[in-house]
N, C-alpha and C positions, 0 to 999 in steps of 0.2 A: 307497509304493514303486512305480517303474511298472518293471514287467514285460515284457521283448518278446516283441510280437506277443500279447498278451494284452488282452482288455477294460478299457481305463482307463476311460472316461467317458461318461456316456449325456446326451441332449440333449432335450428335451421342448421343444413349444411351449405356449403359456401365454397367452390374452386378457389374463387380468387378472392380474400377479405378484402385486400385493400377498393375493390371495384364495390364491395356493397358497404364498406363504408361510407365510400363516395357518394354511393347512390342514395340511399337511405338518409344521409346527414343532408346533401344537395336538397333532396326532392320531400322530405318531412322535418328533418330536422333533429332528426334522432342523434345522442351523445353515442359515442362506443369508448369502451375502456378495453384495451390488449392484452391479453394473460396469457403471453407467450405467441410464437408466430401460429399457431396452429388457430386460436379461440381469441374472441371477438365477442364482446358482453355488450349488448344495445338498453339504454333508457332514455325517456323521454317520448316513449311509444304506446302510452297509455297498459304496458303490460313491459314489464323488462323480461328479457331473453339474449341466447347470445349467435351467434355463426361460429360454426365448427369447421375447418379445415376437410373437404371431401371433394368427391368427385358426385357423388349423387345431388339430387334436387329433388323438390315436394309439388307434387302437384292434384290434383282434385281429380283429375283421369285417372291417375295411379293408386287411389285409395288415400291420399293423404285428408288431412283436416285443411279446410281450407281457412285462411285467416284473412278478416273482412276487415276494411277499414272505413271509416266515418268520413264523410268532406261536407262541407259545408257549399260546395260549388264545385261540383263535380267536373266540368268542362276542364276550370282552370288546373284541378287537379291533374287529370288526366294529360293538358299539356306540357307540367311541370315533369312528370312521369315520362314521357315521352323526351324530351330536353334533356335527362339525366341518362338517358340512356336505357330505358324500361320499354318493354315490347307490349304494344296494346294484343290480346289474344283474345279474349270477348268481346266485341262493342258494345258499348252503353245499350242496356235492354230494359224496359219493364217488367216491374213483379209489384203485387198488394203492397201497398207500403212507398214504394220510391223506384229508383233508378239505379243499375250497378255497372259495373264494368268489370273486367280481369285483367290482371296485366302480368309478366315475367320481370322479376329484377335481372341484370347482368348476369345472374348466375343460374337463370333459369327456374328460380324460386317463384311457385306460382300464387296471387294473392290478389283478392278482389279490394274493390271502394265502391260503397252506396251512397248516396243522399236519396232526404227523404221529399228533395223539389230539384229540380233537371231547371240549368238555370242554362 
């Protein structure tokens, strides 16, 4: 359903699609659809978006928006993230509220996961 004036869709760049495919399908689950070798359209991410063929990456040092993800068991997440081939870059911290972590996909894309109980 798109909503006005509301966040429909977020845009990452990506060196290697085929790698965050991998990554993103392996380690959450996420669908992608192909729109040519360049672009990479991701759902099943609680926000559909897609990877764009680049050489750049987003990260939260460089000014980017950082995009936070939910787990329900933070740990397990984080070793699933780490198995696929994702780089832990923050370790699990406290803040009001829960527990987070940051981590890099394959391509250098930077992105945290909260819960709101450290199991």
């Amino acid at each position: 359903m798109n909503n006005h004036e509301k966040i429909n869709y977020l845009e990452f760049p990506a060196k290697d699609l085929q790698k965050v495919r991998d990554f993103f399908t392996k380690t959450f689950g996420w669908s992608f659809t192909d729109y040519g070798p360049e672009y990479t359209a991701f759902s099943d991410a609680g926000i559909e978006g897609g990877f764009y063929q680049s050489n750049l990456n987003v990260s939260a040092s460089n000014g980017s928006v950082l995009v936070v993800l939910f787990s329900n068991d933070l740990k397990a997440t984080q070793k699933k993230i780490e198995h696929a081939g994702g780089r832990i870059t923050v370790p699990v911290f406290e803040f009001p509220g829960g527990h987070r972590f940051h981590f890099t996909d394959p391509n250098n894309n930077e992105f945290a996961v909260w819960s709101d109980c450290y199991k």
